[in-house]
N, C-alpha and C positions, 0 to 999 in steps of 0.2 A: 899627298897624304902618305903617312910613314903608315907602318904596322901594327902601332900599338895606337896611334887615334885614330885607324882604321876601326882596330878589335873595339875601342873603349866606342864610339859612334853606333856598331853594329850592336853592341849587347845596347847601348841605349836605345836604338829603334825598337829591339825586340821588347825592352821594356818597356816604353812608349806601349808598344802595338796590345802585352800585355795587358798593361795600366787602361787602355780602351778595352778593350776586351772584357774585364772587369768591371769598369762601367757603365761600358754600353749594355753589356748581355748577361755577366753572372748575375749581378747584382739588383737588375729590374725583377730576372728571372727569382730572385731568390725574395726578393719582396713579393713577386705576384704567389708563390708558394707560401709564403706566410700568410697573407693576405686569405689566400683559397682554404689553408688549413683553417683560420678563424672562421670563414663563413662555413666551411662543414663544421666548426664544433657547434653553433649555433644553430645549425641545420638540425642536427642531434638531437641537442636539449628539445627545438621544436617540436620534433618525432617524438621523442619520451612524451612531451606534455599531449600530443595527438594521441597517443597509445593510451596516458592516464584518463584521456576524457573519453577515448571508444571505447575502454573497458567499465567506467563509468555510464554510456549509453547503453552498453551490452546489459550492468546489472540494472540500468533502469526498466531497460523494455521488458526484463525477470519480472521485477514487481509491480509492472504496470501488469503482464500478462496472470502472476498471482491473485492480486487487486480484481484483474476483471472476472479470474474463475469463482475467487468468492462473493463478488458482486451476483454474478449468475446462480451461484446456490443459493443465496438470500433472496434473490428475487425470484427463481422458484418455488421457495418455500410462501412466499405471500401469493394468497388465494385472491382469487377476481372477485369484484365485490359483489356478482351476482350468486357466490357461493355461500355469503354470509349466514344465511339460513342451514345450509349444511353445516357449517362450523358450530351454529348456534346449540342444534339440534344433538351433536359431538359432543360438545360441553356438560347438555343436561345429561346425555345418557353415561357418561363417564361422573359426574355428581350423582345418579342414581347407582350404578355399578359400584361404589363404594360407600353404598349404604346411607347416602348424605340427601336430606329431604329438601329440595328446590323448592323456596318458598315465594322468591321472585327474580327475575330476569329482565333487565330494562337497559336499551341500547341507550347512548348518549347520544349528540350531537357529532359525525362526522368531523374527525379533523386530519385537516390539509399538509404533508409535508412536501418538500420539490420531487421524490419520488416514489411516495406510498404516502396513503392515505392509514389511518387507524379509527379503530370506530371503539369505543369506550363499551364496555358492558359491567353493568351494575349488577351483581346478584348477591342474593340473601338464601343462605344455604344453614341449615342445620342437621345434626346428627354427633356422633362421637369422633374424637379429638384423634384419633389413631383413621380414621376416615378422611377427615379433610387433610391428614396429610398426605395421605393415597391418591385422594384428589389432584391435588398440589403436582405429585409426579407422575400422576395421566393428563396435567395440564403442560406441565413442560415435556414428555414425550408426543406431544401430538405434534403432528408435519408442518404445522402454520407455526411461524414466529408468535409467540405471546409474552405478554410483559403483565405480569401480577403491582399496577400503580398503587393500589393501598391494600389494607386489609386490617379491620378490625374482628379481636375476638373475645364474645364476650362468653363470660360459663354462665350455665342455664341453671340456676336454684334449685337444690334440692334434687340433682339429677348427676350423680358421679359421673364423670367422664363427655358429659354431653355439652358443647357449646354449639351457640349462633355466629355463625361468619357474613359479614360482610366484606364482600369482596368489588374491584373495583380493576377489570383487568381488558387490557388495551388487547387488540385481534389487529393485525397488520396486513393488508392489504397491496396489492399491485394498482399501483395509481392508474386511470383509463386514460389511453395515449386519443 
């Protein structure tokens, strides 16, 4: 073998050995690097959507813990029903205190919700129209939950200023565990 199909042989091995080199090892390598870069972008996105849904837990367990504080003032504010005679007794003296004359007070029928009970009371109250409205706001300032269901008012003949109230207002209770 002369010189020159010695050189022209030798640069072909090299490139040969190249040429394998390239496809044995850059080129696996450079797919298994693509390959790695995709499953980290997807990796990612997973993480963001983790991050969206723990910070989504984070604001829930907020308004779960909001929920339960008002839960607990509400259910503070409903009295045990062996106190109903104090509440009852609160009622007439706050319709007396504003000059409003208790003509009858009559409890209903007990009714059931899944966690307080309400008990209906009926009353028939008279006096002046600037009274029962006083009433009204020593009814909604007292500690117990109350809910005014009806209320009819009629004016009294021949008596400026003075009407009959019939009133029809629910007292909330702490259901017994």
């Amino acid at each position: 073998m002369n010189g020159p199909v010695r050189v022209f042989l030798t640069i072909l091995g090299i490139a040969g050995a190249a040429a394998a080199v390239l496809l044995l090892l850059v080129l696996p390598l450079r797919r298994r690097a693509e390959e790695d870069r995709a499953v980290i972008l997807e990796r990612r996105e997973q993480l963001v959507k983790l991050e969206r849904v723990a910070q989504r837990i984070n604001q829930c367990q907020t308004e779960i813990k909001r929920l339960e504080e008002a839960l607990a003032f509400f259910e503070g504010r409903l009295p045990q029903q062996r106190e109903m005679d104090v509440i009852l007794r609160d009622v007439w003296r706050i319709a007396e205190s504003k000059s409003l004359t208790p003509r009858a007070v009559r409890t209903g029928p007990l009714e059931v919700a899944a966690r307080y009970n309400s008990q209906p009371i009926t009353m028939n109250l008279e006096g002046r129209f600037t009274s029962l409205y006083e009433f009204l706001l020593g009814l909604e300032r007292m500690p117990r939950i109350t809910k005014v269901r009806q209320m009819q008012i009629t004016k009294i003949p021949k008596t400026e200023g003075m009407v009959q109230v019939d009133l029809l207002v629910d007292i909330f209770f702490e259901k017994k565990q």
